[in-house]
Backbone as JSON, one array per atom type, in Angstrom:
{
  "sequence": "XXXXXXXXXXXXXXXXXXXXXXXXXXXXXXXXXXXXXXXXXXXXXXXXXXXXXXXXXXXXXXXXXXXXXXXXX",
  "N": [[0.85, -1.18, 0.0], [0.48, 2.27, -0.54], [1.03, 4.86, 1.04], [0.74, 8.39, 1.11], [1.29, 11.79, 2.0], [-1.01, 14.59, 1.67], [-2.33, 18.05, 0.74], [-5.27, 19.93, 0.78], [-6.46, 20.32, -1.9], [-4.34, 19.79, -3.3], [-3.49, 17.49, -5.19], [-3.72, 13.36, -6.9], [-2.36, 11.02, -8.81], [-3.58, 8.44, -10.75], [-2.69, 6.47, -13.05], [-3.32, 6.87, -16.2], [-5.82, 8.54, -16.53], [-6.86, 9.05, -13.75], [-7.97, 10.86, -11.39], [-7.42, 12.27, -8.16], [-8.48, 14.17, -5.8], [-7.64, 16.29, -3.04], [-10.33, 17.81, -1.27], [-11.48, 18.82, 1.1], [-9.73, 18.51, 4.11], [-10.52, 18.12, 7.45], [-10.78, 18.09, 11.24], [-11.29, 15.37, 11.3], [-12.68, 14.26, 9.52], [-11.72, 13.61, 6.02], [-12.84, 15.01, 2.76], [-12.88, 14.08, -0.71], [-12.01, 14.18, -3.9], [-12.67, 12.48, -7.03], [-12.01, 11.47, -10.08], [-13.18, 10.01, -12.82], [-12.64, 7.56, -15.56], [-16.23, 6.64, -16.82], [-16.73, 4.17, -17.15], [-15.11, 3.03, -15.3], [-15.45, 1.81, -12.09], [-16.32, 3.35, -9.35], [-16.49, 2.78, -5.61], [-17.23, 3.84, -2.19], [-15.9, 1.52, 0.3], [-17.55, 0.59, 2.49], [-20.06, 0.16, 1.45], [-19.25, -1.6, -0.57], [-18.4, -3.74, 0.51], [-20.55, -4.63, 2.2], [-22.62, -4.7, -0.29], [-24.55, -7.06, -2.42], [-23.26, -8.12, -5.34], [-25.06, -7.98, -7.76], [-26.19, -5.79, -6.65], [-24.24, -4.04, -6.87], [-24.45, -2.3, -9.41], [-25.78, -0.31, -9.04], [-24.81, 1.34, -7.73], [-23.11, 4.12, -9.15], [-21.01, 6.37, -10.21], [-20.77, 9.99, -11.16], [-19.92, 12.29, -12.63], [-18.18, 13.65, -10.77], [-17.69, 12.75, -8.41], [-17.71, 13.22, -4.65], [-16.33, 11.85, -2.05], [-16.78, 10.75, 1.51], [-14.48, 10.16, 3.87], [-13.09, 7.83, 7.01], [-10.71, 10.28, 9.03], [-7.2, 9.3, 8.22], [-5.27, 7.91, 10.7]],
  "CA": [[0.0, 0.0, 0.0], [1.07, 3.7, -0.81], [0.49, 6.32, 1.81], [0.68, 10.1, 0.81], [0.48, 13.1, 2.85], [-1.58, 15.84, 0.74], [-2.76, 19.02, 1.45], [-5.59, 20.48, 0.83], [-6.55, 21.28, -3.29], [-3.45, 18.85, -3.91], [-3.56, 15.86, -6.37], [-3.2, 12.18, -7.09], [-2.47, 10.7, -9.98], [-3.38, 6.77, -10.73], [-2.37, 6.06, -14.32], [-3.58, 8.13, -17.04], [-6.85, 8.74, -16.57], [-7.77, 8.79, -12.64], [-7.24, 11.96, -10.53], [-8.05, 12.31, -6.52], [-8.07, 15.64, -5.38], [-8.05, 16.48, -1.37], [-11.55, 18.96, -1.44], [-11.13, 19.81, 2.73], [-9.3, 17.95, 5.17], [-11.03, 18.52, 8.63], [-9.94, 16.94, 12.4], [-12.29, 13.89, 11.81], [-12.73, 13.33, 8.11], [-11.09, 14.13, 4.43], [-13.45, 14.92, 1.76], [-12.06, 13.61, -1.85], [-13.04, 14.27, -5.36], [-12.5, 11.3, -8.08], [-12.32, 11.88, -11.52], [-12.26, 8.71, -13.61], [-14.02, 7.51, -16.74], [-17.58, 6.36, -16.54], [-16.29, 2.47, -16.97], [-14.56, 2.85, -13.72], [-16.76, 1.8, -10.78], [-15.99, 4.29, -7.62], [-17.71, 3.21, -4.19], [-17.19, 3.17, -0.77], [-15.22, 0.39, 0.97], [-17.97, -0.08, 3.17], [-20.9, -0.33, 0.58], [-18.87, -2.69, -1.84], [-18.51, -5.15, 0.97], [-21.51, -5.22, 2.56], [-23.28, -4.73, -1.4], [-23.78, -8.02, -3.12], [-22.55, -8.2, -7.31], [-26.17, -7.49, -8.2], [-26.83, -3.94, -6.3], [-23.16, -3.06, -6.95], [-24.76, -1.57, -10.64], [-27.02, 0.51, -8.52], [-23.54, 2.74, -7.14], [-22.94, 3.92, -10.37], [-20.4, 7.13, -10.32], [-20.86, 10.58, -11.5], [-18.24, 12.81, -13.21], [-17.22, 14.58, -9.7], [-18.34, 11.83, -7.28], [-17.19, 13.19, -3.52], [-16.34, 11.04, -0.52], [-16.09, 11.24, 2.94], [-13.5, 8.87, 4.79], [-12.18, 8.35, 8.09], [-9.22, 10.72, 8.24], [-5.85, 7.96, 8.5], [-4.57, 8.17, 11.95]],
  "C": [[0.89, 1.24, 0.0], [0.34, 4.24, -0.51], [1.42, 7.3, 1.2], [-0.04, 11.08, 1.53], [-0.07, 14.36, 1.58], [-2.11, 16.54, 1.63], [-4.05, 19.02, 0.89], [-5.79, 20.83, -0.86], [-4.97, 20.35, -3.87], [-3.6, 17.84, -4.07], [-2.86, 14.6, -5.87], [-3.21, 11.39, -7.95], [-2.52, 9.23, -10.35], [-3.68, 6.77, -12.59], [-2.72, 7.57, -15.17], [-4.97, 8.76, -16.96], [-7.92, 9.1, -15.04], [-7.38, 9.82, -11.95], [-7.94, 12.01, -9.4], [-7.41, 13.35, -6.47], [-8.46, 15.75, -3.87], [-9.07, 17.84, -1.48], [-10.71, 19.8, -0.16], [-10.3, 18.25, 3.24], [-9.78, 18.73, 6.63], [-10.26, 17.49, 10.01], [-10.75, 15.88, 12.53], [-12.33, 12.86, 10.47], [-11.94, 14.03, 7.33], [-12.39, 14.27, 3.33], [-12.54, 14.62, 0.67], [-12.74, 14.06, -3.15], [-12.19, 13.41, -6.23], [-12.84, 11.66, -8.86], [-11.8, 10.62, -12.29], [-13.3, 8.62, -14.27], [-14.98, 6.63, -16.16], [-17.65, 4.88, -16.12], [-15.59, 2.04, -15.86], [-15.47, 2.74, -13.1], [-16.05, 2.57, -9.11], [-17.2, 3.84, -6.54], [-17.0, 3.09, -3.07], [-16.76, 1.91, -0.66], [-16.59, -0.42, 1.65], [-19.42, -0.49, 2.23], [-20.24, -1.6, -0.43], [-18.84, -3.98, -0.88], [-19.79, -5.71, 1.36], [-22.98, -5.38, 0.98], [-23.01, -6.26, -1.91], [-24.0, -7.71, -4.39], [-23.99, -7.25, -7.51], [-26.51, -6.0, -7.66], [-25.41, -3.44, -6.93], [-23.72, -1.82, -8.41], [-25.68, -0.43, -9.77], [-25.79, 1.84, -7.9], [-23.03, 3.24, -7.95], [-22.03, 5.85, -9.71], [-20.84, 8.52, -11.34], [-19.73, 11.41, -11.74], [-17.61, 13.82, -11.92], [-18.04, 14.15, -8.31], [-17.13, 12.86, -5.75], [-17.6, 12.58, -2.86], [-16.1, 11.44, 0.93], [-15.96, 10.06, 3.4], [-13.4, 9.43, 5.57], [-11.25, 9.21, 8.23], [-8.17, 9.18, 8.91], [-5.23, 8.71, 10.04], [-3.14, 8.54, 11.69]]
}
């Protein structure tokens, strides 16, 4: 696994096509913004596990999907 400290409005680049941007960082959570093509599936950790195959089509990504995670200790 590859940890990275970012700030704040600073990037992440996964191949050619996938960019994570840090929105806010707060003292509890991180907001994120994902930018990847449409054929990419973006969800939640905790929806993909507890989702089975069949709903996963139902989490379907939009072109400036934001998340909110734990922040990493």
């Amino acid at each position: 696994m590859l940890v990275l400290t970012r700030k704040e409005s600073q990037t992440i680049h996964i191949g050619d096509d996938i960019v994570i941007q840090i929105v806010h960082a707060g003292k509890s959570s991180v907001r994120i913004g994902i930018e990847a093509p449409h054929a990419i599936r973006v969800m939640r950790g905790e929806l993909a596990i507890e989702a089975p195959p069949s709903a996963a089509r139902d989490f379907t990504r939009t072109a400036d999907l934001f998340l909110e995670c734990a922040e990493a200790a």
